[in-house]
N, CA, C and O atoms as a MOPAC input file, in Angstrom:
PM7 MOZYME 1SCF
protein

 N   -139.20300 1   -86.96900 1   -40.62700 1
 C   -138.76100 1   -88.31000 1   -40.32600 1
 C   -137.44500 1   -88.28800 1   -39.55800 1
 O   -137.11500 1   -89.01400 1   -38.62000 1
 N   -136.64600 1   -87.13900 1   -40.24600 1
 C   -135.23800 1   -87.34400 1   -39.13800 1
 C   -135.35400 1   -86.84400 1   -37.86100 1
 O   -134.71400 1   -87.20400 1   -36.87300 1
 N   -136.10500 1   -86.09100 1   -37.92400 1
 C   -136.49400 1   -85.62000 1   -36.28100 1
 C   -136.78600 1   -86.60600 1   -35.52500 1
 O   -136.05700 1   -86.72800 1   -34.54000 1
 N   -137.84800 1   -87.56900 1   -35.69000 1
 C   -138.81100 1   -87.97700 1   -35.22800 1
 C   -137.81100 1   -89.04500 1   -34.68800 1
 O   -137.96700 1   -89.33600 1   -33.50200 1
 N   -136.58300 1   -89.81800 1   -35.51700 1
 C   -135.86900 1   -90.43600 1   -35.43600 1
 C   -134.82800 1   -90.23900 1   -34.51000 1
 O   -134.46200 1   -90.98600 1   -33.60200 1
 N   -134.16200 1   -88.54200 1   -35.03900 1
 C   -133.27100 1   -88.28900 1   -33.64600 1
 C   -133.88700 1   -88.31000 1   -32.36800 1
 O   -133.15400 1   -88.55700 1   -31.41100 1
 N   -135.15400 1   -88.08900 1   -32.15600 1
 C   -135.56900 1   -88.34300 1   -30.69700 1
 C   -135.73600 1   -89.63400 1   -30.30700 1
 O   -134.96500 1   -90.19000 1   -29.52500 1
 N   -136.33600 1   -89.96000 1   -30.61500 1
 C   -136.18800 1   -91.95200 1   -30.43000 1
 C   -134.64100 1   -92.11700 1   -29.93100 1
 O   -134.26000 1   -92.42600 1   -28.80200 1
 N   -133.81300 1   -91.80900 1   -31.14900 1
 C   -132.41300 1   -92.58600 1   -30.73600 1
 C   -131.45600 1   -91.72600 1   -29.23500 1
 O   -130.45400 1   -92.01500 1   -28.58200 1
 N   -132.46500 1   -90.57900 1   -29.23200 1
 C   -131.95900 1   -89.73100 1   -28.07700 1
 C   -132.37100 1   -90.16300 1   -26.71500 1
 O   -131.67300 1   -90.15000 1   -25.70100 1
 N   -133.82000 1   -90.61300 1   -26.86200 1
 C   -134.64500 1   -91.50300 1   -26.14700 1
 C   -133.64000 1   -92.60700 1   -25.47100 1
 O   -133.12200 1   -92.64100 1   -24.35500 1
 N   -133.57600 1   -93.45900 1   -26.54700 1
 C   -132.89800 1   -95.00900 1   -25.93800 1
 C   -131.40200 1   -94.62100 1   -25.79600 1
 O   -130.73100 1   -95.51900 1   -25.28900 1
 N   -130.54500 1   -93.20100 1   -26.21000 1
 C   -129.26400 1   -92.98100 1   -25.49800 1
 C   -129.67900 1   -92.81100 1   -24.07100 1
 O   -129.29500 1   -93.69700 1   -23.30600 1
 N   -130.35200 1   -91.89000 1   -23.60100 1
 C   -130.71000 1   -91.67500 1   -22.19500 1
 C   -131.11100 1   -93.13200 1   -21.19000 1
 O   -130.67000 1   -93.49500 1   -20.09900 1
 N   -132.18500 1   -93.76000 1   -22.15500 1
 C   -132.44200 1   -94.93000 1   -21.11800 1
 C   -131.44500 1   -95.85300 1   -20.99500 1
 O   -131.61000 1   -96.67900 1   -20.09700 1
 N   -129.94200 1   -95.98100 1   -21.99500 1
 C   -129.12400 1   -96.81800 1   -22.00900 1
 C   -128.19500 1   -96.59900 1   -20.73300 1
 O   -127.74700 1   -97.49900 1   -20.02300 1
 N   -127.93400 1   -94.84100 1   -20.53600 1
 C   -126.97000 1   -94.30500 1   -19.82800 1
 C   -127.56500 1   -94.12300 1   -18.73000 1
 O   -126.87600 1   -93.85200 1   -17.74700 1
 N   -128.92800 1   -94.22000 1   -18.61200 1
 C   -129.50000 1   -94.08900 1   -17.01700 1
 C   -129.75600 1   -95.81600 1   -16.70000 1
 O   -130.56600 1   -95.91900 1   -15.78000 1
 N   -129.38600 1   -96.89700 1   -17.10200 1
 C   -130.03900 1   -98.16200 1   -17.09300 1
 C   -127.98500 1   -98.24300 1   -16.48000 1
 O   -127.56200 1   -98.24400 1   -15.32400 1
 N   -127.50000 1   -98.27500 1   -17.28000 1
 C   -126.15400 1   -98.29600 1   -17.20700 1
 C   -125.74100 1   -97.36800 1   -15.51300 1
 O   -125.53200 1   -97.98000 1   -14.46500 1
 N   -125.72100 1   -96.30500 1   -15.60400 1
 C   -125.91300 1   -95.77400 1   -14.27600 1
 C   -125.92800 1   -96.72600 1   -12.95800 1
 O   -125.04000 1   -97.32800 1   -12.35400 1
 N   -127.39900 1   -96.58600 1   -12.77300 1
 C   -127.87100 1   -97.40100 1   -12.26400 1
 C   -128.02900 1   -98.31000 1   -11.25700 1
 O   -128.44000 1   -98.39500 1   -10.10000 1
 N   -127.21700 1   -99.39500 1   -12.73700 1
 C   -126.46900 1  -100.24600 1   -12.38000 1
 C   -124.87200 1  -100.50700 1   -11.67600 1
 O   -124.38100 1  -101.56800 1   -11.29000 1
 N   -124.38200 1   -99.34600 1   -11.67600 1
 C   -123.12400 1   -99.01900 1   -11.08900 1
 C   -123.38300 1   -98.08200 1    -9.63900 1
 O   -122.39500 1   -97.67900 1    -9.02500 1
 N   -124.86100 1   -97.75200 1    -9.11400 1
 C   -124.98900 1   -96.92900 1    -7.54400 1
 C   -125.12900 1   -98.12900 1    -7.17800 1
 O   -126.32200 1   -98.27500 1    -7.44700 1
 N   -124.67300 1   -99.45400 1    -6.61100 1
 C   -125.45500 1  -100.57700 1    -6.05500 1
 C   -124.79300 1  -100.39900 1    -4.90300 1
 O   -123.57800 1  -100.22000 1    -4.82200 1
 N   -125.83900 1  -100.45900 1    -3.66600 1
 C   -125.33200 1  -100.36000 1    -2.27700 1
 C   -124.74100 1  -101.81100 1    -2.21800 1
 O   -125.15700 1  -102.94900 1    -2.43800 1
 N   -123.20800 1  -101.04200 1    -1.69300 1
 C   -122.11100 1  -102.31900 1    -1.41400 1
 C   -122.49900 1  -102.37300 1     0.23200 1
 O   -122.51200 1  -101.51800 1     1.11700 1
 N   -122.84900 1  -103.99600 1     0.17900 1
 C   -122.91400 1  -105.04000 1     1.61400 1
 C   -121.84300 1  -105.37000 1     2.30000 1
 O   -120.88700 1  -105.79800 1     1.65300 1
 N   -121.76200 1  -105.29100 1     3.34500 1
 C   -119.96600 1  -106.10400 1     4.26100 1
 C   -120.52600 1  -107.68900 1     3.73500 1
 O   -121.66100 1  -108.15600 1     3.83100 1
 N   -119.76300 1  -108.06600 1     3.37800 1
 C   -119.17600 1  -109.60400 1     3.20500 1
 C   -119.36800 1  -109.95100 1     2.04100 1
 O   -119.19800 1  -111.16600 1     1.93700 1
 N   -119.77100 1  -109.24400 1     0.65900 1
 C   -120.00800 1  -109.40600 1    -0.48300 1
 C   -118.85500 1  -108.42800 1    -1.24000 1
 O   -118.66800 1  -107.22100 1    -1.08400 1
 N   -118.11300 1  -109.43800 1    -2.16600 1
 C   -117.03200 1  -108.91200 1    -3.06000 1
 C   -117.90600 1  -108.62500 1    -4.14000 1
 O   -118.88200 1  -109.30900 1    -4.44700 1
 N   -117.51800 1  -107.57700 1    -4.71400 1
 C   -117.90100 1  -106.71800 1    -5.83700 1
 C   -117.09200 1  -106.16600 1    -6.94100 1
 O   -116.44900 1  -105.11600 1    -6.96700 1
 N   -117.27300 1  -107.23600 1    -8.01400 1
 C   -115.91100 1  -106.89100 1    -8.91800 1
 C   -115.92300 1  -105.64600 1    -9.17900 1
 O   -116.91700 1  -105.04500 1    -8.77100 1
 N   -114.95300 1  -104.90600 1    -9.86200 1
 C   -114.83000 1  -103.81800 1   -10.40700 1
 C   -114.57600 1  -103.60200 1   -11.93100 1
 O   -113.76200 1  -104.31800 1   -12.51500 1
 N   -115.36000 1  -102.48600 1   -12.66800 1
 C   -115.54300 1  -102.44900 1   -14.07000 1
 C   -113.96400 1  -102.82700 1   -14.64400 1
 O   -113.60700 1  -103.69100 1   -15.44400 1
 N   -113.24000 1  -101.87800 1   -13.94100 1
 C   -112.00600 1  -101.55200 1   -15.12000 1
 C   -111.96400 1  -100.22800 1   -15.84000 1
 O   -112.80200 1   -99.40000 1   -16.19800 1
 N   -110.78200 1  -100.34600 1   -15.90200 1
 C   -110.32100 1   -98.96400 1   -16.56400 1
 C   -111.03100 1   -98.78200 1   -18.35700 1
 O   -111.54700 1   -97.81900 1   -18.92400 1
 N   -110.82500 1   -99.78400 1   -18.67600 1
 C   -111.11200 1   -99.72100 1   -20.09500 1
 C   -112.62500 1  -100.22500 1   -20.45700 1
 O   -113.20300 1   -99.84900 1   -21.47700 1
 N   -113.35700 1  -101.36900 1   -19.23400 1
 C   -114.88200 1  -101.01900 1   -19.45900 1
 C   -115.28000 1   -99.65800 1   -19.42900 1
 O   -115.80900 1   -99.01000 1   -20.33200 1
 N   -114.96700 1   -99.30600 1   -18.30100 1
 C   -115.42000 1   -97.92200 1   -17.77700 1
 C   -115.37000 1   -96.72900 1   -18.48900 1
 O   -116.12400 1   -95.80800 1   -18.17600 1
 N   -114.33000 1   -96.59200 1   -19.69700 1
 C   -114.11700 1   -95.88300 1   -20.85500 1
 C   -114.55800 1   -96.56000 1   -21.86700 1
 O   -114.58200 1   -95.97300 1   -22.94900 1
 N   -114.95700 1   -97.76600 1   -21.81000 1
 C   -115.89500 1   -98.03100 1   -23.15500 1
 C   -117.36800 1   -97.48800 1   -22.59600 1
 O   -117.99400 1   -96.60300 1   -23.18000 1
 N   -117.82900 1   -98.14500 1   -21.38200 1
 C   -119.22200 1   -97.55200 1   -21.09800 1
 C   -119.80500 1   -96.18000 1   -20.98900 1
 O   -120.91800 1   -95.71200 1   -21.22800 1
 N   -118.88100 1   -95.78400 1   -20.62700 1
 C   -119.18700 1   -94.24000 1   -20.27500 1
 C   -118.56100 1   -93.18900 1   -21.24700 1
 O   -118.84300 1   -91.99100 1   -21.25400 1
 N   -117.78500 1   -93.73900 1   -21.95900 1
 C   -117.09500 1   -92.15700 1   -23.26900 1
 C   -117.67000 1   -92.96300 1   -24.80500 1
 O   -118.45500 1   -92.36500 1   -25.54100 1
 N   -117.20200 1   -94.25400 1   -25.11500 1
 C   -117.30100 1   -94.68700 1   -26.45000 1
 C   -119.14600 1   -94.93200 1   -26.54900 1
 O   -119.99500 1   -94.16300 1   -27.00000 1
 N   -119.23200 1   -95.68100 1   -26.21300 1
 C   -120.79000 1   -95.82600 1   -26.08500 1
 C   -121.36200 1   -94.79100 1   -26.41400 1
 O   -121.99600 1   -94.84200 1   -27.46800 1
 N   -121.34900 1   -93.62200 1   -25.71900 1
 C   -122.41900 1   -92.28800 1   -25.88000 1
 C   -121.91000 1   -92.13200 1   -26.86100 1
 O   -122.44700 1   -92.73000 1   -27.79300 1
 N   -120.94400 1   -91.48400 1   -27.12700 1
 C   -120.01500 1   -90.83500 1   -28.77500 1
 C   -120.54500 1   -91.52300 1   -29.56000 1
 O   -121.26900 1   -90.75100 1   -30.19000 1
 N   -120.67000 1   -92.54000 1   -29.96500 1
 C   -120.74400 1   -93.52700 1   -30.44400 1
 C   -122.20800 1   -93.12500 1   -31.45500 1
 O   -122.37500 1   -92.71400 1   -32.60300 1
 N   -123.11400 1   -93.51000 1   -30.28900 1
 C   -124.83500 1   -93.17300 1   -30.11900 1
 C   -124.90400 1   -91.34800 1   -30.27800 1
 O   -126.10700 1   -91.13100 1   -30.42300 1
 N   -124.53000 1   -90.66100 1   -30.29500 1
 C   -124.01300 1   -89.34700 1   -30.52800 1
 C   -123.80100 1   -89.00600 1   -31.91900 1
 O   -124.10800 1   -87.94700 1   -32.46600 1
 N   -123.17100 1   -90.15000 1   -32.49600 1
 C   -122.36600 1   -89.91800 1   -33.86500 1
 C   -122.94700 1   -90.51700 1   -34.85300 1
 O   -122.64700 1   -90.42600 1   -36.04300 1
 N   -124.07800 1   -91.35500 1   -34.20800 1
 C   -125.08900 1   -92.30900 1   -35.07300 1
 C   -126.15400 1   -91.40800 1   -35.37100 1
 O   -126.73200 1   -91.59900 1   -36.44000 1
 N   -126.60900 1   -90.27600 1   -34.50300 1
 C   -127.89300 1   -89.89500 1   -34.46400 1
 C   -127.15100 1   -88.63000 1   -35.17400 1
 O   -127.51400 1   -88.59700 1   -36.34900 1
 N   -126.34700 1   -87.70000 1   -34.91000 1
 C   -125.19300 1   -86.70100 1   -36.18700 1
 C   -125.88300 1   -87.00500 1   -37.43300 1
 O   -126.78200 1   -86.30500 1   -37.89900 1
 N   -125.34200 1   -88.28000 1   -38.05600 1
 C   -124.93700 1   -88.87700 1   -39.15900 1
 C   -126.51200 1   -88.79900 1   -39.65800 1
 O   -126.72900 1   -88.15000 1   -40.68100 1
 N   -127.69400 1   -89.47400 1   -38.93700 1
 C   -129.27600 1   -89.91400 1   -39.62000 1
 C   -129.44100 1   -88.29700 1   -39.77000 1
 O   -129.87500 1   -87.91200 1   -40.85500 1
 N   -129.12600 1   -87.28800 1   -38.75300 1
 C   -129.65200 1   -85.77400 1   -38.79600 1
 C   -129.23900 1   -85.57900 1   -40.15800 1
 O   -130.05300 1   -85.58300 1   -41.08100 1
 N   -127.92300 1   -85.39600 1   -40.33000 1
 C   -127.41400 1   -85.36300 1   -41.63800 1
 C   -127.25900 1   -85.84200 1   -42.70500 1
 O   -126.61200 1   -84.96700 1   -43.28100 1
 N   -127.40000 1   -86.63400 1   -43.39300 1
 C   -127.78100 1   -88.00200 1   -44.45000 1
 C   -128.84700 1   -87.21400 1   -44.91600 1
 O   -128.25500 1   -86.93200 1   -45.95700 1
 N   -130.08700 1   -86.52300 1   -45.05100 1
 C   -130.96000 1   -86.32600 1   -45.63800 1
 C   -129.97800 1   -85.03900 1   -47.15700 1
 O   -129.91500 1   -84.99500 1   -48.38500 1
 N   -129.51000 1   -84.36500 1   -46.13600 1
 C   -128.65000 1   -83.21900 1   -46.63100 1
 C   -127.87300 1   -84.05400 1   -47.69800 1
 O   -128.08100 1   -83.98800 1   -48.90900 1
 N   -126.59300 1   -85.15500 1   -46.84700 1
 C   -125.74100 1   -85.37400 1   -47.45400 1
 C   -125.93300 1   -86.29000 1   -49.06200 1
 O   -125.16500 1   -86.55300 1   -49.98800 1
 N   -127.44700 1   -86.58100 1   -48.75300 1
 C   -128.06300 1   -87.87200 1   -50.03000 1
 C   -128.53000 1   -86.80200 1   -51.49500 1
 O   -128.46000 1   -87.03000 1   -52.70300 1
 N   -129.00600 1   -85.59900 1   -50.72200 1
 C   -129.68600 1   -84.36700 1   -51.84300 1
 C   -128.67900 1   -84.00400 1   -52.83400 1
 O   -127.63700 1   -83.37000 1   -52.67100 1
 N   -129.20600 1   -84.54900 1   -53.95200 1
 C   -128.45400 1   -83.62900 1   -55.48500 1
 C   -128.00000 1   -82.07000 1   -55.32900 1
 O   -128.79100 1   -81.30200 1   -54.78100 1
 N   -126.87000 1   -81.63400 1   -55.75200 1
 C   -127.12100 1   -79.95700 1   -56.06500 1
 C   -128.49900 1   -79.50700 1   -56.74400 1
 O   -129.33400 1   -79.66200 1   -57.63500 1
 N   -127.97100 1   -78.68500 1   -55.36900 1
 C   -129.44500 1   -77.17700 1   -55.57900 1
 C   -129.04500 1   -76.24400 1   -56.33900 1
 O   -127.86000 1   -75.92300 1   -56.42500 1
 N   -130.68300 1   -75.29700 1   -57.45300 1
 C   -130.26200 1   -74.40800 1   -58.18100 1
 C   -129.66000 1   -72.93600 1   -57.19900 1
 O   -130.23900 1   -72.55700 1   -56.18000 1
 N   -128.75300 1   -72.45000 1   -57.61400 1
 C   -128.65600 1   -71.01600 1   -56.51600 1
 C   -128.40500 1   -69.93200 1   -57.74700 1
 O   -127.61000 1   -69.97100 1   -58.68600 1
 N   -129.43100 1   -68.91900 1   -57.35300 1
 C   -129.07000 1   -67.53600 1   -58.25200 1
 C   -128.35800 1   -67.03800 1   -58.05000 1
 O   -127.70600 1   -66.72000 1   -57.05600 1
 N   -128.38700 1   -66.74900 1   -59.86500 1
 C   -127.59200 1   -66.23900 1   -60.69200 1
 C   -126.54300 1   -66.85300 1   -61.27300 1
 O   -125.64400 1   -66.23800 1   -61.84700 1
 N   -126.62600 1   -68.71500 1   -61.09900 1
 C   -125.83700 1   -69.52200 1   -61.99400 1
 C   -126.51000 1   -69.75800 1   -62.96900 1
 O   -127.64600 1   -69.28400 1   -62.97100 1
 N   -126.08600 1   -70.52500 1   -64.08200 1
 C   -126.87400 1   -70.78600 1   -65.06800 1
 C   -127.82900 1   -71.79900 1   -64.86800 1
 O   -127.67200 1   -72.16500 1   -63.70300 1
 N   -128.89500 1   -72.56000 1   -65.48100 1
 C   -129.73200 1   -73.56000 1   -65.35000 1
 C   -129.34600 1   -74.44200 1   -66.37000 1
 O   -129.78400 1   -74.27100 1   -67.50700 1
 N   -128.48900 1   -75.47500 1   -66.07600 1
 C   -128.16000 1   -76.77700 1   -66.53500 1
 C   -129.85600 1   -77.92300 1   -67.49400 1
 O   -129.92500 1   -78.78200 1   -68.37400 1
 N   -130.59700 1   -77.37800 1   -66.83000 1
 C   -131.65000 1   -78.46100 1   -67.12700 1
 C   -132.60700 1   -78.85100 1   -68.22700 1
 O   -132.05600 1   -78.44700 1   -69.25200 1
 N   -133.45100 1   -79.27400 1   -68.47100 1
 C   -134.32700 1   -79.40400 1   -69.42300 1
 C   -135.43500 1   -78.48400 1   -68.48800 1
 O   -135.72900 1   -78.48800 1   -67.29300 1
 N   -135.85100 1   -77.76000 1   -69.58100 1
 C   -137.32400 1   -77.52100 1   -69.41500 1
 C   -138.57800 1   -78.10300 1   -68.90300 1
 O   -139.28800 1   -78.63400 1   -69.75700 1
 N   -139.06400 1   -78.11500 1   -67.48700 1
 C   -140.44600 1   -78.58900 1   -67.31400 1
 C   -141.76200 1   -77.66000 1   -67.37800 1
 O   -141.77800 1   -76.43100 1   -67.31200 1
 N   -142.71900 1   -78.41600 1   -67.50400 1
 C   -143.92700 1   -77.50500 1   -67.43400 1
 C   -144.44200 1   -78.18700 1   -66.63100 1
 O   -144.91100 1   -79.19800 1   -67.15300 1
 N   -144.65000 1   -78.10500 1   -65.16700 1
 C   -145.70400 1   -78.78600 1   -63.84300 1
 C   -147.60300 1   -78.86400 1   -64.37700 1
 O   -148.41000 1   -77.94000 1   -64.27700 1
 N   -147.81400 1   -79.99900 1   -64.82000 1
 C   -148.99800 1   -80.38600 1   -64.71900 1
 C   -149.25600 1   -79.89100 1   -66.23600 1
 O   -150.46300 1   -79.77900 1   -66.44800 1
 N   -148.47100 1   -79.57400 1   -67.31500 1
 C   -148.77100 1   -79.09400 1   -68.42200 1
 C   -149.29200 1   -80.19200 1   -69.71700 1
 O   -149.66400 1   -81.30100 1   -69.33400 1
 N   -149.32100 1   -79.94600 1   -71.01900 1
 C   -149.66100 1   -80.53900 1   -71.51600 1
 C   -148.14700 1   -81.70600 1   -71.75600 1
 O   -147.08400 1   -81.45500 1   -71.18700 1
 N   -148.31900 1   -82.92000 1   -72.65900 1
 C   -147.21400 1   -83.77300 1   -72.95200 1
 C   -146.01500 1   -83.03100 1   -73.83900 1
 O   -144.82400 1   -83.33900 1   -73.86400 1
 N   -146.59400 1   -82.11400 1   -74.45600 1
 C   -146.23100 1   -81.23900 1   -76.03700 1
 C   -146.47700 1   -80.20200 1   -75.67400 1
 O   -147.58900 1   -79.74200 1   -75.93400 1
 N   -145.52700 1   -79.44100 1   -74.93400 1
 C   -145.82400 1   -77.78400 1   -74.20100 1
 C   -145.16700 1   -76.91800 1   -75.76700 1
 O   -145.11100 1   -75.69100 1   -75.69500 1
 N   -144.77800 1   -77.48800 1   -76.88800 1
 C   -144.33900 1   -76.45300 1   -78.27700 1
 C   -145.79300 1   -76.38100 1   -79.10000 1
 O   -146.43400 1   -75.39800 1   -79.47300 1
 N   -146.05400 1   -77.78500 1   -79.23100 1
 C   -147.27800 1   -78.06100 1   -80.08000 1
 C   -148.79800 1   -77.25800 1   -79.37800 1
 O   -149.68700 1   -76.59400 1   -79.91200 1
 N   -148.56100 1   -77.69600 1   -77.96500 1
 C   -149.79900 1   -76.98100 1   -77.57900 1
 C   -150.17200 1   -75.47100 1   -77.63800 1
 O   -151.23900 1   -74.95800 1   -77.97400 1
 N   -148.59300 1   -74.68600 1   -77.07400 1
 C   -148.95000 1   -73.11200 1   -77.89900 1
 C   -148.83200 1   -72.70500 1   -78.78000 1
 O   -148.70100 1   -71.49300 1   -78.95400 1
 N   -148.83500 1   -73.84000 1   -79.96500 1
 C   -148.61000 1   -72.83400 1   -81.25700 1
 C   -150.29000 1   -73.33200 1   -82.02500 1
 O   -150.74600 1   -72.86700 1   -83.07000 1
 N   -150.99600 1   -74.46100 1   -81.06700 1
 C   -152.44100 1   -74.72800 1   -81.29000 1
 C   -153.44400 1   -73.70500 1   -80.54000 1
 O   -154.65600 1   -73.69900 1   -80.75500 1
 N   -152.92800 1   -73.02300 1   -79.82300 1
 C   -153.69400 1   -72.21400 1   -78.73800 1
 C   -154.71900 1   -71.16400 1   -80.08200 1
 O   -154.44600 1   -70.87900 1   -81.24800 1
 N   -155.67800 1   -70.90400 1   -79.38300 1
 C   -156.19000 1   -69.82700 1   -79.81400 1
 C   -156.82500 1   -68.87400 1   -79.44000 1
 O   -157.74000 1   -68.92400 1   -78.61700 1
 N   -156.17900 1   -67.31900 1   -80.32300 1
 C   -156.56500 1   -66.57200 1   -78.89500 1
 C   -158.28100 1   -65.85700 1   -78.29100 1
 O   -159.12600 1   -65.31100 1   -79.00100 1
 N   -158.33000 1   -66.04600 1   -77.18900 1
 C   -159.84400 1   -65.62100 1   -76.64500 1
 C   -160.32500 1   -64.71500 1   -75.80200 1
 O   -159.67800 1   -63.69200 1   -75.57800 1
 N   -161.00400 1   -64.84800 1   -75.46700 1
 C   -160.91000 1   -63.21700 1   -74.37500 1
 C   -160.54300 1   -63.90700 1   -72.86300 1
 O   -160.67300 1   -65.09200 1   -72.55700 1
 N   -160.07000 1   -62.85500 1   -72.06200 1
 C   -159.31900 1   -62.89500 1   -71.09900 1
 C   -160.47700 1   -63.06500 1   -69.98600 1
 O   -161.18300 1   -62.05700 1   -70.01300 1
 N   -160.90500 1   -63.97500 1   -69.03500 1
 C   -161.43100 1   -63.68100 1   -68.20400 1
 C   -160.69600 1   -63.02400 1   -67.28100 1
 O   -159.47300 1   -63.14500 1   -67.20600 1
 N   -161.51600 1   -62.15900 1   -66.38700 1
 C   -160.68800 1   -61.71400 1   -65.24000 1
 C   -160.85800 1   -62.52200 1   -64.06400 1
 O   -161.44500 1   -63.60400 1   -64.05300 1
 N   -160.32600 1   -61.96400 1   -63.07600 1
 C   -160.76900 1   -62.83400 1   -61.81300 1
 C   -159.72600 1   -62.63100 1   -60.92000 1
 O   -158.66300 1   -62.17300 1   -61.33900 1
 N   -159.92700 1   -62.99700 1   -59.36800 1
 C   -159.41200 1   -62.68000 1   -58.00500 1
 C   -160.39000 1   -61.79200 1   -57.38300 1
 O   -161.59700 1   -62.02400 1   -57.32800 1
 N   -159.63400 1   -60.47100 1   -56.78800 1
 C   -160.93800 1   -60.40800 1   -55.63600 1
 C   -161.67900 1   -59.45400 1   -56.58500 1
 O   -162.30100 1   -58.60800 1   -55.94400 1
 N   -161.78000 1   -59.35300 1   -57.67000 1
 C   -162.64600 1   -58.21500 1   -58.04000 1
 C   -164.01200 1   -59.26700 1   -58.50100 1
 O   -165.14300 1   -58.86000 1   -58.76500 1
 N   -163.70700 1   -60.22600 1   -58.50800 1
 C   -164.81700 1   -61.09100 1   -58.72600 1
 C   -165.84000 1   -60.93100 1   -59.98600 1
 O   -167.04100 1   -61.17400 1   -60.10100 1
 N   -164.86200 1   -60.42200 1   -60.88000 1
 C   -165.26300 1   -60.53100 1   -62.26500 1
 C   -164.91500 1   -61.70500 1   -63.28900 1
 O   -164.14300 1   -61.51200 1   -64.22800 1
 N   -165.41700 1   -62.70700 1   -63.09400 1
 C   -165.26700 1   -64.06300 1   -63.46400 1
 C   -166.19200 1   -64.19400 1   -64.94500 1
 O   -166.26500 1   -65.27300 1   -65.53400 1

């Protein structure tokens, strides 16, 4: 999703700064006055703007990272409760109900 996102927003930086562009090659006519941006449009359009859109698409790249809980890393201790993935409700009760049976085998020897 953040990918998919930084390109989009990389997308509409480009079409902003080529639309913007553009609009500033306009063949100047004799007898037509043509205002001029300014010092401080011209540094909003062309430096703040991109940075800007730069620092937005940074931030979505990063946010996935910056939202994630601590990760386990070995050889610290494990803070947690015990899970069993897909196990019974009562993973104490259920092995001390178990009973024992013979072992099927199985994988590639295909003794099932």
């Amino acid at each position: 999703m953040g990918r998919r996102l930084s390109r989009i927003a990389g997308a509409v930086a480009l079409l902003l700064i080529a639309g913007l562009a553009s609009g500033c090659n306009t063949v100047k006519q004799p007898g037509y006055n043509y205002p001029s941006l300014g010092d401080g449009m011209t540094i909003l359009l062309f430096v703040v703007v991109p940075l800007s859109i730069f620092g937005t698409v940074a931030l979505l790249a990063a946010l996935p990272s910056l939202l994630a809980r601590p990760r386990y890393r070995p050889g610290k201790g494990w803070d947690h409760d015990p899970l069993w993935f897909a196990g019974p409700n009562d993973p104490d009760d259920a092995i001390a109900a178990a009973e024992p049976g013979t072992v099927s085998k199985g994988g590639a020897s295909a003794e099932w």
